[in-house]
BARO-837722 format. One line per field, with one value per residue (C-alpha): residue in three letters; residue number from 1; y, z, x. Coordinates in steps of 0.02 Angstrom, whole numbers, plus 50000, padded with zeros to 5 digits. Example, Ala and Ser with C-alpha at 12.3 -4.5 7.8 and 13.67 -1.06 7.14 Angstrom:
REM BARO-837722
code <- ALA/SER
pos <- 1/2
Y <- 49775/49947
Z <- 50390/50357
X <- 50615/50684
REM end
This chain:
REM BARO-837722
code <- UNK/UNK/UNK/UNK/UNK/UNK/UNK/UNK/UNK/UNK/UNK/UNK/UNK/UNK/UNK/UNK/UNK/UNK/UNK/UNK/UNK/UNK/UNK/UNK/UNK/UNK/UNK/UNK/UNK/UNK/UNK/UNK/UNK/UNK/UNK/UNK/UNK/UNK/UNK/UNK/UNK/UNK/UNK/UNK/UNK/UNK/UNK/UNK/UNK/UNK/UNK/UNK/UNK/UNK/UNK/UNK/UNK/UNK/UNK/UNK/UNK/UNK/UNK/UNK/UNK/UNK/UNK/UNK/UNK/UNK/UNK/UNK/UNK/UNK/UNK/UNK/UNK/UNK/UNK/UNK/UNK/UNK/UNK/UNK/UNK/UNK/UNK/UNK/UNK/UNK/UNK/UNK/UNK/UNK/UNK/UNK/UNK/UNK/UNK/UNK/UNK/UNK/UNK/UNK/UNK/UNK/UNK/UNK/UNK/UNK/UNK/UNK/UNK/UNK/UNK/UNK/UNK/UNK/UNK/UNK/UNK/UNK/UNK/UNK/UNK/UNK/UNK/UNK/UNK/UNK/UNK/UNK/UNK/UNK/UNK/UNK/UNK/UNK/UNK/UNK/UNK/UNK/UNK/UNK/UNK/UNK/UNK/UNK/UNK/UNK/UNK/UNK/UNK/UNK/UNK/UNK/UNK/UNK/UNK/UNK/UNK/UNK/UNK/UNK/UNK/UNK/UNK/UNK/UNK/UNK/UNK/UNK/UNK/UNK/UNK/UNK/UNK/UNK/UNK/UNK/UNK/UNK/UNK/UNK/UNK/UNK/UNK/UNK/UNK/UNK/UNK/UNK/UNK/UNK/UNK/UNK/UNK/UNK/UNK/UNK/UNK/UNK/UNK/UNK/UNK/UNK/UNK/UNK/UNK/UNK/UNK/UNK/UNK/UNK/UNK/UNK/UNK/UNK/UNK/UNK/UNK/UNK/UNK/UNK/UNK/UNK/UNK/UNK/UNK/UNK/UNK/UNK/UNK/UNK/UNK/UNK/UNK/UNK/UNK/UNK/UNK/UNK/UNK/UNK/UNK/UNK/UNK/UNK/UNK/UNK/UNK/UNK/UNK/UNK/UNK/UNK/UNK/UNK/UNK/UNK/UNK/UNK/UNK/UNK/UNK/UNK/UNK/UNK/UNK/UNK/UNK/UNK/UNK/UNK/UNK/UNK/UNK/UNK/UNK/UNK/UNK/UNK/UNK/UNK/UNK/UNK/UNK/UNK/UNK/UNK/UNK/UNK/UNK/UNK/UNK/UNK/UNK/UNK/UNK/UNK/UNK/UNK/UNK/UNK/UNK/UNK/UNK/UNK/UNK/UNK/UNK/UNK/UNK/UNK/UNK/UNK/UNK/UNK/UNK/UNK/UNK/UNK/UNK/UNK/UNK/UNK/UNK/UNK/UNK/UNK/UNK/UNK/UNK/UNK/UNK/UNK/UNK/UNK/UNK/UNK/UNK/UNK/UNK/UNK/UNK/UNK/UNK/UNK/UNK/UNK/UNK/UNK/UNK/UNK/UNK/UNK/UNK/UNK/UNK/UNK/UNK/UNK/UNK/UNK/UNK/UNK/UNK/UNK/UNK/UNK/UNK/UNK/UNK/UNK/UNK/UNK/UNK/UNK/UNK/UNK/UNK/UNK/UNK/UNK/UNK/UNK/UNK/UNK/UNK/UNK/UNK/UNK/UNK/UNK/UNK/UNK/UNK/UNK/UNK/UNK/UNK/UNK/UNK/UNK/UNK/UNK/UNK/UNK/UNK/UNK/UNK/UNK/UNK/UNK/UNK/UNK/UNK/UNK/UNK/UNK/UNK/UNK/UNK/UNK/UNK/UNK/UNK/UNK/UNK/UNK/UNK/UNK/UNK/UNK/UNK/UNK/UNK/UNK/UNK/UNK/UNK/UNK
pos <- 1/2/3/4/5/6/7/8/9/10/11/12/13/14/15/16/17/18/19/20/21/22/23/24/25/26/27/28/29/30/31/32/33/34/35/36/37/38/39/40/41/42/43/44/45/46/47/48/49/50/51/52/53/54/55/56/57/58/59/60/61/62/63/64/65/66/67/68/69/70/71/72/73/74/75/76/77/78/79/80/81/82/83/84/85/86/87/88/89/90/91/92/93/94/95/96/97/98/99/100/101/102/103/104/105/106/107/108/109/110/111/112/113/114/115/116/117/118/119/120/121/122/123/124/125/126/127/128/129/130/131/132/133/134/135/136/137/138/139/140/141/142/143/144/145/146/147/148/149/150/151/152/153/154/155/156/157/158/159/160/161/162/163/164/165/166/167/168/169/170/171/172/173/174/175/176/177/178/179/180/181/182/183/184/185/186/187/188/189/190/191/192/193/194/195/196/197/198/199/200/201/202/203/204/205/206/207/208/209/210/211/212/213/214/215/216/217/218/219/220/221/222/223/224/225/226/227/228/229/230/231/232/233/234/235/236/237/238/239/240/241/242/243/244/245/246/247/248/249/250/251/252/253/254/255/256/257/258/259/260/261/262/263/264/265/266/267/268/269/270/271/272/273/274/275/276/277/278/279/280/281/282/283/284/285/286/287/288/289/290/291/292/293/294/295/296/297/298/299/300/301/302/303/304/305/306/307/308/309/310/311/312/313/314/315/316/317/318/319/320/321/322/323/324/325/326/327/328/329/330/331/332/333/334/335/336/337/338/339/340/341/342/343/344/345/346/347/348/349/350/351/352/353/354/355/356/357/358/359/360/361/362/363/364/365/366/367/368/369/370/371/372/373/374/375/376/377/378/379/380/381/382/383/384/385/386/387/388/389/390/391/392/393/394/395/396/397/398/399/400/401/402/403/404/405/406/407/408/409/410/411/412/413/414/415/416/417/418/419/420/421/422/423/424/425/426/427/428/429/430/431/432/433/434/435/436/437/438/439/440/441/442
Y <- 54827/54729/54763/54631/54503/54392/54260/54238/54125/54267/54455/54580/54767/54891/54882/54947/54846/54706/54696/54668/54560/54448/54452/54403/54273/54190/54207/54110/53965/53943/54050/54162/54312/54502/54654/54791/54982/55125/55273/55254/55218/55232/55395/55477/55563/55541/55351/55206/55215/55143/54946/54842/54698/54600/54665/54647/54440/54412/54506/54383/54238/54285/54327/54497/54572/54600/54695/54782/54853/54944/55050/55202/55201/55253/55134/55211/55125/55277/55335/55498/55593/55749/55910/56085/56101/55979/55802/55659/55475/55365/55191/55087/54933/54865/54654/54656/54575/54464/54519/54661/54768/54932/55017/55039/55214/55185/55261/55151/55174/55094/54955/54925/54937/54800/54701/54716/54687/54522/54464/54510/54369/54260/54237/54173/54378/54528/54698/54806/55004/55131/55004/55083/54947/54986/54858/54675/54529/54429/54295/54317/54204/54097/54156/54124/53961/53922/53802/53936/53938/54041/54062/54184/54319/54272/54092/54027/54066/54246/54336/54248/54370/54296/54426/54603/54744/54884/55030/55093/55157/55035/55041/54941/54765/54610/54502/54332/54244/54117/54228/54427/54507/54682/54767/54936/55030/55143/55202/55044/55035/54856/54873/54995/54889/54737/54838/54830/54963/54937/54982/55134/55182/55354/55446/55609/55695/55698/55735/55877/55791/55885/55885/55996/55980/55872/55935/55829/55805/55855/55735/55544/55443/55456/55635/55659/55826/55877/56068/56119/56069/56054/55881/55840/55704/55695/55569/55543/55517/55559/55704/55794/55764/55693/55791/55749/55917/55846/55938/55897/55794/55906/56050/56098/56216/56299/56274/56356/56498/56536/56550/56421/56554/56478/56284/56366/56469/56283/56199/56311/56303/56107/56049/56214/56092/56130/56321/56426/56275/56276/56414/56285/56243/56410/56338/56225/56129/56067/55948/55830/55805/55638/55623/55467/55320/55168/55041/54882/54751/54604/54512/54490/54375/54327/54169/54223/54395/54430/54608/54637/54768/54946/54885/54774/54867/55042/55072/55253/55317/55284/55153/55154/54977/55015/54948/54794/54740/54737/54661/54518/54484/54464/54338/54233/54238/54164/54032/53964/53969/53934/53755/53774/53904/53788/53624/53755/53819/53635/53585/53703/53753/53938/53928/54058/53992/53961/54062/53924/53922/54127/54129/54040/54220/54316/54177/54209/54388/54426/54434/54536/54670/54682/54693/54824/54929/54915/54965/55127/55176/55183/55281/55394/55421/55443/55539/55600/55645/55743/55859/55917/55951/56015/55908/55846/55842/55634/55612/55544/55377/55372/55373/55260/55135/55175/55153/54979/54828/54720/54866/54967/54782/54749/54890/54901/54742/54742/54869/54834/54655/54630/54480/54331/54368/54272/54176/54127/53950/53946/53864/53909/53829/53801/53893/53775/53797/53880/53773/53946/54035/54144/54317/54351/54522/54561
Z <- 46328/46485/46640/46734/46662/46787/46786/46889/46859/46862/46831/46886/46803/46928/47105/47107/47170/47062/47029/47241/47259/47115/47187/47368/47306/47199/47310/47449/47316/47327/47152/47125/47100/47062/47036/46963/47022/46968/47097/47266/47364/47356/47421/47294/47327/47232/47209/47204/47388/47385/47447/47418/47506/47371/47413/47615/47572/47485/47637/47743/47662/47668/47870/47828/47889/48070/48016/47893/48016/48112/47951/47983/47868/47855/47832/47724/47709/47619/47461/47442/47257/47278/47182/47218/47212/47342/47272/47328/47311/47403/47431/47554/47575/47719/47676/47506/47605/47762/47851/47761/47716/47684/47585/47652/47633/47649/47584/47429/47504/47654/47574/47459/47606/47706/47547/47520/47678/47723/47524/47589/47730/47567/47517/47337/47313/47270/47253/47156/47175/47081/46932/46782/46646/46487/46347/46338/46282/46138/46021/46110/46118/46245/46424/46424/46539/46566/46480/46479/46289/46205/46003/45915/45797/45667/45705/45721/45949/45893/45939/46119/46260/46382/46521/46537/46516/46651/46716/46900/46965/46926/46724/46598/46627/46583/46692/46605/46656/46614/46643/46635/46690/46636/46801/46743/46738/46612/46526/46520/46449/46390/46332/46197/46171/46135/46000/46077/46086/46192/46128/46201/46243/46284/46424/46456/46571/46668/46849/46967/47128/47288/47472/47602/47775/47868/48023/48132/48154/47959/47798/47795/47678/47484/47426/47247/47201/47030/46972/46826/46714/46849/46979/47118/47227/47427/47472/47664/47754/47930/47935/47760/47629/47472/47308/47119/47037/46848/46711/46510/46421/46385/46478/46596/46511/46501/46672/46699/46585/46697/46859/47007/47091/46951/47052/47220/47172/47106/47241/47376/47276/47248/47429/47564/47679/47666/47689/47696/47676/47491/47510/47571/47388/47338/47221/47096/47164/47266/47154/47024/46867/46804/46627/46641/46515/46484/46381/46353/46257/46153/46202/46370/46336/46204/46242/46407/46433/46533/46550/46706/46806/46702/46586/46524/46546/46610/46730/46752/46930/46942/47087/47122/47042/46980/47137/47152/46975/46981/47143/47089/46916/47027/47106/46972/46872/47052/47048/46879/46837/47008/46977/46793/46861/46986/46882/46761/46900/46944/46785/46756/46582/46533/46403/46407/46493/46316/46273/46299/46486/46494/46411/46549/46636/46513/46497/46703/46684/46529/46593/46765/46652/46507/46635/46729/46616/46518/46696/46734/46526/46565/46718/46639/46516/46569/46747/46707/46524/46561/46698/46623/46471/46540/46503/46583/46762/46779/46942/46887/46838/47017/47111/47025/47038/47209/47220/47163/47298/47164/47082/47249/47312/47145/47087/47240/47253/47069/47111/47294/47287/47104/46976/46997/47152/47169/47333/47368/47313/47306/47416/47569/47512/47538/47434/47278/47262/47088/46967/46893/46882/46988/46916/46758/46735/46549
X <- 51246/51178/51287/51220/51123/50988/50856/50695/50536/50427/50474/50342/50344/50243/50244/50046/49912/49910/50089/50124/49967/50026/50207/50164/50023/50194/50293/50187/50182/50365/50383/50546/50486/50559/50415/50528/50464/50526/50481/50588/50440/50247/50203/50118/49952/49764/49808/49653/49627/49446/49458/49318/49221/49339/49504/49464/49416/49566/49675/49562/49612/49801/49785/49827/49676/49716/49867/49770/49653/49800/49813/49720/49566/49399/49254/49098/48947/48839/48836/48731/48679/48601/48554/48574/48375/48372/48309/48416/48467/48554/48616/48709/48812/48722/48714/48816/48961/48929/49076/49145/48995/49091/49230/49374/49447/49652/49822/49874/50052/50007/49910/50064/50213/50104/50091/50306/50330/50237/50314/50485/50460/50480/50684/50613/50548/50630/50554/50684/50630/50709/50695/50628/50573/50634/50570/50575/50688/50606/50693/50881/51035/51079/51131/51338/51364/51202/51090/50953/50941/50809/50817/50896/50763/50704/50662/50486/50471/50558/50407/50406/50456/50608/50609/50646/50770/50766/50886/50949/51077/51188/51156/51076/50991/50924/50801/50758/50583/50471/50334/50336/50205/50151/50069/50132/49973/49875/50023/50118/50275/50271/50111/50189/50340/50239/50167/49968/49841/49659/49516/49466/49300/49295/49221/49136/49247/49420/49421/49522/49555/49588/49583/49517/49495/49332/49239/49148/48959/48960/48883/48975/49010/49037/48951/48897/48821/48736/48715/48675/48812/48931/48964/49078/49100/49166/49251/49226/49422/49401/49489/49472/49378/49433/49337/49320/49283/49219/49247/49207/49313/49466/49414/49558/49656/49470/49475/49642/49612/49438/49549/49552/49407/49278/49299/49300/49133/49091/49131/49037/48868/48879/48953/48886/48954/49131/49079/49235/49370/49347/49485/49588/49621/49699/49824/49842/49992/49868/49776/49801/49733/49645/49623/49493/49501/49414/49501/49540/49646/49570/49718/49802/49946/50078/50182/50282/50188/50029/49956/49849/49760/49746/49884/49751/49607/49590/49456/49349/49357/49172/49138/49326/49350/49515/49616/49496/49486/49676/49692/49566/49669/49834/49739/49665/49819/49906/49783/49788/49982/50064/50063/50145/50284/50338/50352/50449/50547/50572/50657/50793/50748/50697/50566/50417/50245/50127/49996/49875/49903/49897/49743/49643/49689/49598/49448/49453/49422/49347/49164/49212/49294/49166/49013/49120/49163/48982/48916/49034/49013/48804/48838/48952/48842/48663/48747/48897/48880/48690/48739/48908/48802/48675/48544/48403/48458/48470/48458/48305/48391/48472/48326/48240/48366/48390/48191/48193/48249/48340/48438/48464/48574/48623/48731/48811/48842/48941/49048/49098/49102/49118/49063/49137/49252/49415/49483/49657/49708/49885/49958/50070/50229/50416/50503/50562/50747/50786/50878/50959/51130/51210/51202/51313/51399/51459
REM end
């Protein structure tokens, strides 16, 4: 049973990328707005930390940037593909963006504590950590003392979804909304208890992620390096470098078994650059494992539940979309039901937002998605997919796009700025003053 029982206009589950952006961009309209997280704080390492020419307009446009900039980052313009018998490609971001022609290398937990912190300015948004969602409320009874009524199962709006249920500390609870949004990533837990599965897509490897440390005067930029049946990628971050060892599709315990000396002697032959700090990475505590996916659901919405970001669609590390694509749904779902939360918030009344009016989300960002993904599948596929099988090396394909003017701008261009880029156009607005109750305990 619910120890203490709340309402909100919008409820938020995952304090990533999207689930902040959409918070703040709410909030800013006036919205009341809780995003429920369930680690203590952010910190956790091998996170999206790639932000695009999309993700720097939309801090623009919320006068974030200037703040943003104190962040310590790294700005990369380059992105290099070579072989170990010494052919190469390469492409830049020089022009796809005319004032943010680069990708900014940051700490997600950064990002994300400059994100709370300018939403916190808000008093109509709450950021709850250490809030673990739990499942959702669908076809309850009324609130007691309120006139928040919502019907009881088994009538016709049973299937609608009323808020949230989450734990802390403090117990077991319930957080009604108009609108719950699931931001909760890959793996999300609302996904499952709304009963959905995406379509997956496969992909043709996963993806050991470790650091080690940068000199100067070295290579810049992003790094990709193809061996026969073997690829990693450096990720330039000033002072180490970031690196994607790629292994087949369910290979790690292969991996393991073949001793963490097998991706060292890897390592050395496909990046010579890093010379003797490969033995920096002498255990495996210090990497993480990324078992890549690429997936998506047909469906986005049920009446008072949106799914954004990777909960709707999970992205492959290939570009490093993931953070963007999210950040870019937050916004577009901002822009086209801000006006509808507020005249709900307005009248007092909990009912959940219709499916009609979440469906413009999903309409939105159908297109950007689909081309996405259909873009990081072919890359997968005819880069990826060849060298770890050994195939004809591809880099073929590379340099050829990179040989032609219109694909050399335009495949950037997709990735770093994106199709069909959003803008902020929510308004700044005073908050509107909730017509709910107080918090009930029971």
């Amino acid at each position: 049973m619910a120890t203490r029982i709340e309402s909100t206009t919008c409820a938020i589950s995952g304090g990533g990328p999207a689930g902040i952006f959409l918070g703040l961009l709410l909030a800013r309209a006036g919205i009341q707005t809780v995003v429920l997280e369930k680690h203590a704080d952010f910190l956790r390492d091998f996170r999206g930390d790639t932000v695009h020419a999309s993700t720097l307009q939309v801090l623009d446009e919320l006068g974030l940037m200037e703040d943003f900039l104190r962040i310590p980052h790294r700005k990369v313009d380059r992105l290099g593909f070579a072989t170990t018998d010494g052919r190469s490609a390469a492409f830049t971001t020089d022009g796809i963006h005319p004032r943010y022609p680069y990708i900014a290398m940051v700490p997600q937990w950064d990002l994300l504590n400059l994100l709370a912190e300018r939403a916190r300015r808000y008093p109509n948004f709450r950021l709850l950590m250490e809030s673990e969602v739990t499942g959702l409320i669908r076809g309850t009874a009324p609130v007691a003392g309120t006139d928040n009524t919502a019907p009881v199962a088994g009538t016709e709006n049973a299937g609608a979804v009323y808020g949230l249920r989450y734990r802390d500390a403090d117990g077991e609870h319930e957080l009604r909304a108009d609108l719950t949004v699931a931001a909760d990533g890959r793996h999300s837990a609302l996904r499952a208890a709304a009963g959905l599965t995406p379509i997956e897509f496969g992909a043709p490897m996963d993806a050991l992620w470790l650091r080690v440390s940068r000199e100067s005067g070295g290579p810049e930029g992003i790094q990709g390096r193809i061996g026969e049946g073997k690829m990693a990628v450096a990720i330039d971050r000033g002072d180490n470098w970031q690196v994607a060892y790629l292994l087949p599709k369910g290979g790690y315990q292969r991996m393991r078994d073949a001793g963490i000396e097998t991706v060292r002697a890897d390592l050395r032959e496909l990046l010579p650059y890093l010379g003797g700090r490969i033995d920096e990475f002498d255990s495996w505590d210090r990497s993480a494992m990324l078992r890549v996916a690429v997936n998506r659901l047909t469906r986005w919405y049920r009446p008072g539940l949106l799914f954004i970001g990777d909960a709707a669609h999970a992205m492959s590390p290939v570009g490093g979309v993931g953070i963007n694509l999210a950040v870019q749904d937050a916004v577009a779902a901002a822009n086209l039901l801000a006006d509808d939360l507020r005249r709900v918030q307005r009248s007092g009344r909990h009912r959940p937002l219709p499916e009609a009016l979440l469906a413009r989300v999903q309409r939105r960002r159908w297109a950007p998605t689909v081309a996405t993904q259909t873009l990081q599948r072919l890359l997968q596929s005819q880069i990826i997919g060849r060298t770890l099988d050994a195939r004809t090396p591809p880099l073929n394909v590379l340099r050829a796009v990179a040989a032609t003017p219109v694909l050399r701008k335009a495949v950037p261009r997709m990735l770093v700025v994106g199709l069909l880029p959003e803008h902020v156009r929510t308004p700044v607005a005073e908050p509107v003053p909730p017509a709910r109750p107080e918090p009930s305990a029971t």
